[in-house]
N, C-alpha and C positions, 0 to 999 in steps of 0.2 A: 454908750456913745463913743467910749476912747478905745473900747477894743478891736479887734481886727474886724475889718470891714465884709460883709458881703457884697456887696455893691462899689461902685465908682459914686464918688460924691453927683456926678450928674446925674447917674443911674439910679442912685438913692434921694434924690430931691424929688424926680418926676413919680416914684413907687412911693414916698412918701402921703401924697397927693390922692395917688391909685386906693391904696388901702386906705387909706379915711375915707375916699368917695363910698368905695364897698360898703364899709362901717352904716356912713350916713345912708345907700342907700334901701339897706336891711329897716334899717331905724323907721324909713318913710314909709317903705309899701311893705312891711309885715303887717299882716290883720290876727284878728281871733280866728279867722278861718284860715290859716297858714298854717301848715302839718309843721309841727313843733314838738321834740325834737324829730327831726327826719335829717334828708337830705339838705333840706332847707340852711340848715344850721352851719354848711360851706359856707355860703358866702362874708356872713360878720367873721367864722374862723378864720380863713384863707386873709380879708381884709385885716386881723390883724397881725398874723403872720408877715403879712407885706409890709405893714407900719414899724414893727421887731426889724426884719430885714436892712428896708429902709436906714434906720437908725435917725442919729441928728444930722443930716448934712448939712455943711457950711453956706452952700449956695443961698444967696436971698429970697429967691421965690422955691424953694423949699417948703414943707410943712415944719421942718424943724422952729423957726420963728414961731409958730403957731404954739409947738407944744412947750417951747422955754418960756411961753406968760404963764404968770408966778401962780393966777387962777388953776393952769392945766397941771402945773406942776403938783400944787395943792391936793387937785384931785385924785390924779395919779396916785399922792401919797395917803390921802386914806381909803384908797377905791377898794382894798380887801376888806378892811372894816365896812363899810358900806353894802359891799356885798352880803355880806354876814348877816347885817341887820336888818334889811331892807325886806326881807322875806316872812319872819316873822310879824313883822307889823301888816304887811300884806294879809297874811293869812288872820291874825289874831282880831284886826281892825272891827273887819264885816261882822264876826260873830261879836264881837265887844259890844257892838253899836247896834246887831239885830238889821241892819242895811249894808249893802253894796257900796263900796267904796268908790266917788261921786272925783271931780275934778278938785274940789280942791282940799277934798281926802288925801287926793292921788299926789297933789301937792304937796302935801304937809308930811307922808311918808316919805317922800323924796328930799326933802331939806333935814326932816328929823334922820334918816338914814345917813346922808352926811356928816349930821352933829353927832350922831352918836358913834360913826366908825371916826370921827376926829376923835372924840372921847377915848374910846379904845386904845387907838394907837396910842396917844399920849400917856395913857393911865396905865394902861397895860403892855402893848406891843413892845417900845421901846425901851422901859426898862426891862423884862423882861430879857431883850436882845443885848442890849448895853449894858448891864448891871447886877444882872441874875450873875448866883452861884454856878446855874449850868452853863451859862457864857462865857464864865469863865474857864469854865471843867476842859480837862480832855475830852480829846472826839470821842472818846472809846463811851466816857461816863455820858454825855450827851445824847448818845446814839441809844445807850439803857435807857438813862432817862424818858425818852419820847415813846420809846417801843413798850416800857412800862405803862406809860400814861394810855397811849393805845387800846394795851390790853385791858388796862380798867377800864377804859371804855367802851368796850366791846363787850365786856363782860355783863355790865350796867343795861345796854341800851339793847343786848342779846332779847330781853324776854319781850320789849314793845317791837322787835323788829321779827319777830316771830307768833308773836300772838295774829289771832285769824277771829274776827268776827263773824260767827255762825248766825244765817237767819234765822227766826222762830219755826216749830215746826206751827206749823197750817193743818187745825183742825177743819178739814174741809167737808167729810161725809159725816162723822158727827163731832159738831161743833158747838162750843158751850154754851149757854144760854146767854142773850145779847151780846153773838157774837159780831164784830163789825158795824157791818150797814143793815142786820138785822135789826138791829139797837133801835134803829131811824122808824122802822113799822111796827114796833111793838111798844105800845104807850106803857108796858109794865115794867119797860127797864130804867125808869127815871131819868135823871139826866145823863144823856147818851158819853157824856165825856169825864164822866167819874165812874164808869164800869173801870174794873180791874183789869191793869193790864195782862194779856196771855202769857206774855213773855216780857225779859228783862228790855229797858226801853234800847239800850243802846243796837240789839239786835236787829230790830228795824230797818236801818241803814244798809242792811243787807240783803233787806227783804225783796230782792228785786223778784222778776219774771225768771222763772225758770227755764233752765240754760237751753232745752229743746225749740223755745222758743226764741231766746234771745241771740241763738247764731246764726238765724231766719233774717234779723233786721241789719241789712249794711249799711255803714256811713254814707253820706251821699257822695263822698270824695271817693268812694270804691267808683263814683259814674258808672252801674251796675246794683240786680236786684237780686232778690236771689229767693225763686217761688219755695212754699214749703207747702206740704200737704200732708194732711193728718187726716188718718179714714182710710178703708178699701175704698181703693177706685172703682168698684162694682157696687160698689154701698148704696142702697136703692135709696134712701133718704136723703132729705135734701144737700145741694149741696152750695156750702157758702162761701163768698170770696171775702178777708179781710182785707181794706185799702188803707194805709195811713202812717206814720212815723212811727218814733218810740211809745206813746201815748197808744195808738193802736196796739200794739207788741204786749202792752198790760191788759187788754181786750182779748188776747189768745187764748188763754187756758180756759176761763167765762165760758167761752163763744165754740172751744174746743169737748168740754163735756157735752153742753147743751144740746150741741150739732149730733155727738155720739150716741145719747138719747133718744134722737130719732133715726140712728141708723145711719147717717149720714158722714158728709166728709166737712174738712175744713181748707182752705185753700188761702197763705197770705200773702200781702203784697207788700213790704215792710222797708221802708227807705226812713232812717235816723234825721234829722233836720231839715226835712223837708216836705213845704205844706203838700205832697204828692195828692192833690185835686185837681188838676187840669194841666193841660195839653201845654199853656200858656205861663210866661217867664215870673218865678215871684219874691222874692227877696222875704225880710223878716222883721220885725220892730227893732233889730240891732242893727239894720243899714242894709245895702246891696253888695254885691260881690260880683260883677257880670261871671267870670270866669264859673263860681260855683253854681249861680242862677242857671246857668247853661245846661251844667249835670243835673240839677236837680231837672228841669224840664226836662231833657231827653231821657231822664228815667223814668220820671212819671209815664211820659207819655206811651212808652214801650209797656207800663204794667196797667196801663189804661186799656193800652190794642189789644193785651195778652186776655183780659178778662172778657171784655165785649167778646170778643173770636171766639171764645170757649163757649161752646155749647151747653154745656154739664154744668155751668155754672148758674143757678137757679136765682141766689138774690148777692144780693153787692151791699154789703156793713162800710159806710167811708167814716172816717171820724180821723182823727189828728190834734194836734196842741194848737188849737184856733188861735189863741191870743198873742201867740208866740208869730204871725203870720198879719199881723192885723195892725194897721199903722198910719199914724193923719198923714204921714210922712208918702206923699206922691213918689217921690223919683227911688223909695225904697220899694214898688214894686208890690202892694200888698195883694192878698189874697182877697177875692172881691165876691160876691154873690152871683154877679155874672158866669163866673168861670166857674164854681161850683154848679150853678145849674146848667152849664152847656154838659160837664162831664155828667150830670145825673140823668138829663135828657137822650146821651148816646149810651149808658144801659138801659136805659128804660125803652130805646130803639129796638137793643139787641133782645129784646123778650126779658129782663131779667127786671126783678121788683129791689127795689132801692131802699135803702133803710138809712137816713143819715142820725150816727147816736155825734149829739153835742157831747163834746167835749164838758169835762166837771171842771168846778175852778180851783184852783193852784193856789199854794199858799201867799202867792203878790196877785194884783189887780194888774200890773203890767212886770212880765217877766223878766228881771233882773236876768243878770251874766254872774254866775255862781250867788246865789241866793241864799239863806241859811237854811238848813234841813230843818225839817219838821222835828227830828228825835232832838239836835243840836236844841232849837228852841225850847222843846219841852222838858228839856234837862235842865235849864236855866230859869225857867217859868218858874213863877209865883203859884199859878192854875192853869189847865189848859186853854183859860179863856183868851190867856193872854197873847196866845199866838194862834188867832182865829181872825181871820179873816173878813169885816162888813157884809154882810150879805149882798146890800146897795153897791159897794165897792166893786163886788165880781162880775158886776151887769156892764157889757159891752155889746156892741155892735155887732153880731154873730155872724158874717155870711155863709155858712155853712147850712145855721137853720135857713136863713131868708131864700141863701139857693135854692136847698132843697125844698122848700114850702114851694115856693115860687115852678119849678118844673114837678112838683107832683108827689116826691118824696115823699116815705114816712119819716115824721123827726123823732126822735124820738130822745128824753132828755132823763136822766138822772142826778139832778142836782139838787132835788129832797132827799136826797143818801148823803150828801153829802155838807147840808148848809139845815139850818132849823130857819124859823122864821125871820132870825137877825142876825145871824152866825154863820160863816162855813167854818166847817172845827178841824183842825188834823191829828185828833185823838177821836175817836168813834169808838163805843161798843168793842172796850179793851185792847182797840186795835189800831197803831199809829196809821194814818192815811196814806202817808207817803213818804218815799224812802231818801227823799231828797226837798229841795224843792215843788217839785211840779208832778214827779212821776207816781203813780199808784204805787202803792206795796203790792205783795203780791195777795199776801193773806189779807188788805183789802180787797182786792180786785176780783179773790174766790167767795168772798163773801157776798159781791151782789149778784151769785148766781140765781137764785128764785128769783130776783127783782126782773134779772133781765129774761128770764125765762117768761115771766108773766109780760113784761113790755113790748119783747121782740115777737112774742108769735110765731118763733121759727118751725 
């Protein structure tokens, strides 16, 4: 504040002002659907670049008054500690506790994050700066000192920042006995959730949908789809269209043999957060967003035209993360049965036969915002039991079935692969369920290829 000015003290009262407004109004209207970091990330920069600029001006109606109470000051001086620590507790909390960090979780990170970069600095910061032998050293020994520390530290943290998690390989054409969801039909493999694992459990987490399929599915923030097609286009066998989000995307590879089986082709329609069911606006059980509502409808609705229009397209697989779409909450816009069976009514218009597969259930009954992964839990379990899921818990309001029941659809459900009589389990028949929260593995998801081959009838 006493060095050379940028500004005129009137010019720096009014910028003062300006950059806190900015600050605060990043603070107000960034969502979870905010691209972070992007371009986004201007506006708190620039606002505080402005407040720096600024400085303290002496003018009254300045912000300077604002930031000399002894509070802001406070803050200021332990906001590096704060920063430091404020992330770990974020990340560590949810796995600690096995839930989602709730309000006044959210709370008590934010005070504790305080107290303890107050800690810091006290205990550590400022002697450290005031009292250390390196404080008082020449620049030259100082400047060793830290490049020193550096390099041991670079050296140390070199092998976790290079290690790479490799997914299991996937015995998929012959596969070992009670392997996966095979486990769930074969009463000889005992309890489906103490078969030996295939692979090491941490691999898992990597186990997504393979990559042909997965640069098929675009965010819905691309506002944009982007078809994929697997099969000769001359392939006299049937040919099928998949419709549906990420959840559908773990549906590919399945529905990609099967289809090849008879000759035939596969055709997707893959948009990432978005119930892509109907023509019509729909939000999700974490709230509304008009602006994203928007893209997600007018992409739907263009891979809704796309498939109806196509002649070659013989039957329509819709399925999607139902739960994630489904909410008491009116003004969020949910995903309704109505609009499920208006979209299943206009292919069944266009000559083509409809198949709606339900979605299976997820390791929560209502879908958390980063949830704990399935391999996370089962590393920290007692038994697999213990991160399984009510069976009664998973039962919801479905309008997916209800649409498609309702205009004619086949439903068709798989969620005896995935749940026993009183359990949904995310360990099956050696094979982790899901690679996160909610999303199939993959070496599940090849696993209920006989299931679906015998359910779907393709």
């Amino acid at each position: 504040a006493r060095g050379t000015r940028i500004l005129t003290p009137r010019a720096g009262a009014f910028a003062s002002w300006v950059g806190l407004g900015l600050i605060l109004l990043a603070m107000a209207t960034y969502t979870g659907s905010t691209p972070f970091p992007s371009f986004t990330a201007a506006l708190p920069v620039v606002g505080t670049l402005v407040v720096i600029a600024a400085g303290m001006p002496p003018q009254w109606w300045g912000a300077g008054r604002l930031y000399a109470l002894r509070p802001i000051q406070f803050l200021g001086d332990v906001s590096y500690g704060t920063y430091l620590w404020h992330w770990p507790l974020i990340v560590i909390l949810p796995f600690a506790r096995s839930a989602p960090n709730g309000i006044l979780v959210s709370l008590a990170i934010l005070f504790g994050s305080i107290a303890l970069g107050w800690l810091s600095k006290t205990l550590v910061e400022d002697p450290f700066r005031t009292r250390s032998r390196i404080a008082r050293a020449r620049s030259r020994w100082t400047f060793a000192s830290v490049a020193a520390s550096m390099l041991a530290i670079a050296l140390v943290t070199a092998p976790l920042a290079t290690h790479v998690i490799r997914a299991p390989a996937v015995a998929a054409e012959n596969p070992p006995a009670c392997f996966g969801a095979n486990a769930m039909v074969d009463s000889g493999c005992g309890p489906v959730d103490q078969v030996p694992l295939v692979a090491a459990l941490s691999t898992f987490s990597a186990d997504v949908a393979a990559p042909e399929f997965l640069q098929c599915e675009l965010s819905t923030n691309n506002d944009a789809f982007q078809r994929c097609d697997f099969g000769d286009a001359d392939a006299p066998g049937p040919h099928i269209a998949l419709l549906g989000d990420s959840h559908a995307t773990r549906m590919a590879e399945p529905l990609r043999d099967l289809v090849a089986e008879k000759n035939g082709r596969l055709s997707t329609f893959l948009l990432s957060g978005c119930a892509s069911m109907t023509r019509e606006t729909t939000g999700s059980a974490w709230g509304f967003d008009p602006e994203y509502a928007e893209k997600c409808r007018s992409v739907s609705a263009e891979m809704i035209d796309q498939i109806a229009k196509d002649t070659s397209i013989d039957v329509v697989v819709m399925t999607n993360r139902t739960r994630l779409y489904v909410t008491t909450e009116a003004s969020y816009h949910p995903l309704t049965a109505d609009m499920v069976a208006a979209t299943v009514r206009e292919f069944e218009d266009a000559g083509k036969r409809v198949i709606v597969l339900r979605d299976p259930p997820e390791r929560y009954a209502v879908p958390p915002k980063g949830g704990e992964s399935a391999a996370d839990c089962l590393a920290r379990a007692k038994s697999p039991s213990d991160c399984a899921l009510p069976r009664a818990t998973a039962q919801f309001a479905d309008p997916m079935r209800e649409g498609g029941t309702t205009a004619g659809a086949e439903v068709v459900s798989l969620e005896d692969l995935f749940c026993d009589d009183t359990r949904c389990l995310s360990r099956i028949g050696g094979v982790v369920v899901y690679s996160d929260d909610n999303h199939m593995t993959r070496s599940y998801a090849l696993s209920l290829t006989d299931e679906l081959r015998r359910r779907l009838s393709l």
